[in-house]
C-alpha atoms as one frame of an Amber mdcrd trajectory, in Angstrom:
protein
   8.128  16.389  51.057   9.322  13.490  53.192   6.222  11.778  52.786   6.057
  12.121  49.459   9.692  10.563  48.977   8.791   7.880  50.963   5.657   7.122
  49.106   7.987   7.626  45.645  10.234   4.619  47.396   7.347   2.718  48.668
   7.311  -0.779  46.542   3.534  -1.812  44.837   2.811  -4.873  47.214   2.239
  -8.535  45.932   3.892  -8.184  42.758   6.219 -11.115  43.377   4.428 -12.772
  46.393   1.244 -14.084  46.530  -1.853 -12.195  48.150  -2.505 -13.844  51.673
  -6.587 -14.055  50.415  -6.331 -15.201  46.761  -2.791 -16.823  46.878  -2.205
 -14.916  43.371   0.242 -12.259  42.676  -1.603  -9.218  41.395  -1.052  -9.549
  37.305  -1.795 -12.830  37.729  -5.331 -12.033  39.384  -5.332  -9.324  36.583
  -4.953 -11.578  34.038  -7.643 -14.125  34.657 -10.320 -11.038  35.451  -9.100
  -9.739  31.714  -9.726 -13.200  30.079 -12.989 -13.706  31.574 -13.871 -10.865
  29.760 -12.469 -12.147  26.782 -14.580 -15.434  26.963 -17.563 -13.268  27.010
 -16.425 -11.564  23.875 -15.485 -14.599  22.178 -18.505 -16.430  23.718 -21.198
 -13.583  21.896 -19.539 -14.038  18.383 -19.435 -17.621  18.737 -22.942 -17.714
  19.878 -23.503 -15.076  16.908 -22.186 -17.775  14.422 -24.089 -20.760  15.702
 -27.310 -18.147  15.170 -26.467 -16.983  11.962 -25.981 -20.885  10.635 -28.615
 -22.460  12.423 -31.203 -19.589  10.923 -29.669 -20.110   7.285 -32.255 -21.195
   5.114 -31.196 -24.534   3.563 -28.309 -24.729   0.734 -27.748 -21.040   1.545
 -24.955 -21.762   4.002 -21.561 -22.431   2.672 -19.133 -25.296   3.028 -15.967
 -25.696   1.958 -15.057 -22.100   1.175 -11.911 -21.844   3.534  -8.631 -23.665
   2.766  -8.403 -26.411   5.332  -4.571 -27.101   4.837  -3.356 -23.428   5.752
  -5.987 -23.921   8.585  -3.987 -27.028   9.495  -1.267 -25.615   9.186  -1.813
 -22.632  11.586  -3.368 -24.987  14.067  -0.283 -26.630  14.325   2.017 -23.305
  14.822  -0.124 -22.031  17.220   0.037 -25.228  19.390   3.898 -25.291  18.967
   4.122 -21.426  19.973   2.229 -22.849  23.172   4.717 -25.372  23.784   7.885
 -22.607  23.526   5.812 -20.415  25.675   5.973 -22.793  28.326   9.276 -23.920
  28.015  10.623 -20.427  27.922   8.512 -19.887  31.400  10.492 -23.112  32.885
  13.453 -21.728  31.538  13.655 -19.017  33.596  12.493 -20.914  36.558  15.498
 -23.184  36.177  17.542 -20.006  36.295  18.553 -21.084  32.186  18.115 -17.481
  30.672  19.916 -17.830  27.271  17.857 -20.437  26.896  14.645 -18.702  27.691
  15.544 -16.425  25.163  15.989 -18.790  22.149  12.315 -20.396  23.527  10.699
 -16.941  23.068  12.162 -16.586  20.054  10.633 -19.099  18.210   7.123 -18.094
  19.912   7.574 -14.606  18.286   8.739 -16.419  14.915   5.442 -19.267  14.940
   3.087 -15.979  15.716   4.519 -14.090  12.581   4.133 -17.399  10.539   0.994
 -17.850  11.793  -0.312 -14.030  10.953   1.540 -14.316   7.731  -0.231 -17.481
   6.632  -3.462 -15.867   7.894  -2.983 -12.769   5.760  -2.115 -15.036   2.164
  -5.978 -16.475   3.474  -7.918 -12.933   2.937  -5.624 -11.972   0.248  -7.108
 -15.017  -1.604 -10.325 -13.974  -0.360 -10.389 -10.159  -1.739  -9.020 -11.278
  -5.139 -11.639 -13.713  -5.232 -14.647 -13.207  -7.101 -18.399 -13.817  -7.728
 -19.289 -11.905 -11.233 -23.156 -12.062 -12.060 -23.934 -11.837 -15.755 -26.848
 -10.235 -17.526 -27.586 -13.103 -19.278 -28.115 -14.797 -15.856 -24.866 -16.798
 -15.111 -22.127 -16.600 -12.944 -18.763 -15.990 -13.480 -16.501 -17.117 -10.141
 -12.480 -17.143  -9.944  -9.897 -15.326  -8.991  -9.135 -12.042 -10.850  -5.957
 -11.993 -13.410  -5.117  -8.034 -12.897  -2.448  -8.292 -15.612  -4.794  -9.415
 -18.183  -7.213  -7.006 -17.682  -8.271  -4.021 -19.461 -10.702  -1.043 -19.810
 -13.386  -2.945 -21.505 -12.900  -6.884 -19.835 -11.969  -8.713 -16.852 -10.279
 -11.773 -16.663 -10.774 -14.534 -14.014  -9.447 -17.863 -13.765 -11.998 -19.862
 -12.906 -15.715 -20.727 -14.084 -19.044 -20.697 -14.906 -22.276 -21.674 -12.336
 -25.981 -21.847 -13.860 -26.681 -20.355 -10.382 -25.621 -19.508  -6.661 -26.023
 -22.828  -5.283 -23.563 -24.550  -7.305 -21.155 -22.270  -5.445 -22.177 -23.492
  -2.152 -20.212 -26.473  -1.645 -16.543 -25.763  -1.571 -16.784 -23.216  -4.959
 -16.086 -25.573  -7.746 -16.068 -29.037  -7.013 -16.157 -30.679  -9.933 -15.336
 -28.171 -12.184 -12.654 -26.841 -14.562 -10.863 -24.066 -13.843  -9.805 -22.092
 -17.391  -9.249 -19.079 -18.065 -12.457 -16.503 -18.293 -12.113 -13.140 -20.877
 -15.450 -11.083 -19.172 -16.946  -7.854 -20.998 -17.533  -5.257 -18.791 -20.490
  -4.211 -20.583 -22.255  -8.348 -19.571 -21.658  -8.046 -15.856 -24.674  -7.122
 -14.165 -22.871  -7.085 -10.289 -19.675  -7.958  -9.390 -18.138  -8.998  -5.628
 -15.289 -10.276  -4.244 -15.162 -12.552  -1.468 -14.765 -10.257   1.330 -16.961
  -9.575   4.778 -19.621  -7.910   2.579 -20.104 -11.195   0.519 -22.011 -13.227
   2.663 -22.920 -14.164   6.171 -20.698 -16.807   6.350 -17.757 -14.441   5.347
 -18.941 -11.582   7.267 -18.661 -14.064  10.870 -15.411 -15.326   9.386 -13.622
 -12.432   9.017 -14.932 -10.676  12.223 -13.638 -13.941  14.385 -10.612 -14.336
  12.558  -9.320 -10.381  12.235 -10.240 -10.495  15.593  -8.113 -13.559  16.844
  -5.599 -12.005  14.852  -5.177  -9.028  16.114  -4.740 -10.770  19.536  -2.147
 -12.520  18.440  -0.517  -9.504  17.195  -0.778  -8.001  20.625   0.709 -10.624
  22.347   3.819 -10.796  20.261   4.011  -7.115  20.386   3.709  -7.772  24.790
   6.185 -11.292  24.157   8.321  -8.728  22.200   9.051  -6.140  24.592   9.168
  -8.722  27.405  12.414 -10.882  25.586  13.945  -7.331  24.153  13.912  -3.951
  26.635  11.995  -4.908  29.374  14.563  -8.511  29.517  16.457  -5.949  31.782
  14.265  -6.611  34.607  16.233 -10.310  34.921  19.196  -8.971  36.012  17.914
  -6.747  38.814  14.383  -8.114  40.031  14.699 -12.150  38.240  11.259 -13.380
  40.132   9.186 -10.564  39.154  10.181 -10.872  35.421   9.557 -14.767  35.824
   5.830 -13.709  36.871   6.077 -11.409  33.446   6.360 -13.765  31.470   3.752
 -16.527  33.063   1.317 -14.062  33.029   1.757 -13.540  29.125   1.811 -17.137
  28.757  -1.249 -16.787  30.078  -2.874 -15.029  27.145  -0.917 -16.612  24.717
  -2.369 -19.938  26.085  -6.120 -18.803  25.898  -5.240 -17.001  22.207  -3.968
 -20.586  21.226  -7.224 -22.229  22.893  -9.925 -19.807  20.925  -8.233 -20.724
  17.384  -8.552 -24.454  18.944 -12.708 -23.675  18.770 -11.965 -21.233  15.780
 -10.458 -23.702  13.228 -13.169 -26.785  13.398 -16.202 -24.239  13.214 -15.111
 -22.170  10.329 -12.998 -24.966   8.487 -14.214 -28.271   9.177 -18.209 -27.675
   8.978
């Protein structure tokens, strides 16, 4: 029993101070082993995508399809949430802890944005629509669901002679109006989900992906500013090392969308 109380007692070692052979604090050792498995991950899809484009038979692959402003956007949240995630680290190492929380903050607030934005994106995408006709064209817009009925569809946007008219950017070039489709004409129908296309299937695998990343770090962020901000007040160093070590990720989730946003936006 003695033994036993002592080992209870007994504090984990290098949690605060650095190991004598790596010159790392454990999470922080912990944390660069855990993204080097994450560049592998993100290394095989990307590898995946450069496969699946550079096989693409020509005029099959699409450009265009993705809505470069929102990407923008995004790009420029996540490198903002970067910046707060440092300064909320140097915060704390200043001994300034009200204002480490207000830095934190507004990382937690630029994620949501960021996921938020992301989500209007496939929204868009699943109300999106290719719509094959029997007589051979193709009907492509976004669905109207409160003009619809049991015997039509209505999409708002237009008509292609064939697939590779919608191949660069959708409908450049052309009107969108208003399309009344019978049910009985349409040979297939598809929105613009992972099941569309190659391109869309890569997209959306990267993308939920690097999403639900983000969502995991805000959820870590989270508890680290709310409960766990307890730790300050009895053990400040080790909950400094807390939150460099999910700066850490943060950083890295902020560097993959870096690769993310030129490959599946800009080409």
């Amino acid at each position: 029993p003695a033994n036993f109380e002592a080992l209870i007692r007994m504090d984990i070692p290098y949690t605060v101070k650095p190991r004598p052979d790596t010159g790392l604090y454990n999470a922080k050792i912990g944390m660069w082993l855990f993204l080097a498995s994450e560049v592998m991950l993100f290394g095989g899809l990307f590898s995946a995508y450069i496969f699946l484009r550079v096989g693409a038979p020509a005029g099959t692959w699409p450009h265009g399809w993705l809505n470069v402003t929102l990407g923008t956007i995004n790009t420029v949240i996540l490198a903002l949430s970067a910046i707060t995630t440092l300064l909320a680290w140097v915060a704390l190492k200043l001994n300034q802890f009200p204002r480490y929380k207000v830095f934190h903050a507004l990382t937690i607030l630029l994620a949501l944005t960021f996921l938020g934005i992301k989500s209007y994106e496939y929204r868009d995408k699943f109300l999106h629509f290719e719509v094959q006709l029997k007589d051979g064209r193709i009907a492509d817009g976004h669905m109207v669901e409160n003009k619809r009925d049991a015997d039509h569809i209505v999409l708002h946007g237009h008509y292609a002679e064939n697939r590779a008219e919608l191949m660069d950017g959708h409908t450049k070039g052309k009107e969108h109006t208003e399309l009344k489709i019978p049910r009985a004409d349409i040979k297939r129908m598809q929105n613009y989900g992972p099941a569309h296309n190659n391109f869309l299937g890569i997209y959306f695998c990267l993308t939920i992906l690097h999403a639900l990343h983000i969502l995991g770090g805000v959820l870590v962020i989270a508890y680290i500013w709310g409960p766990g901000s307890k730790m300050w007040f009895t053990d400040p160093e080790r909950y400094t090392n807390r939150v460099e070590v999910s700066g850490l990720f943060w950083h890295f989730v902020d560097l993959v969308w870096i690769f993310l946003f030129p490959v599946l936006y800009l080409t």
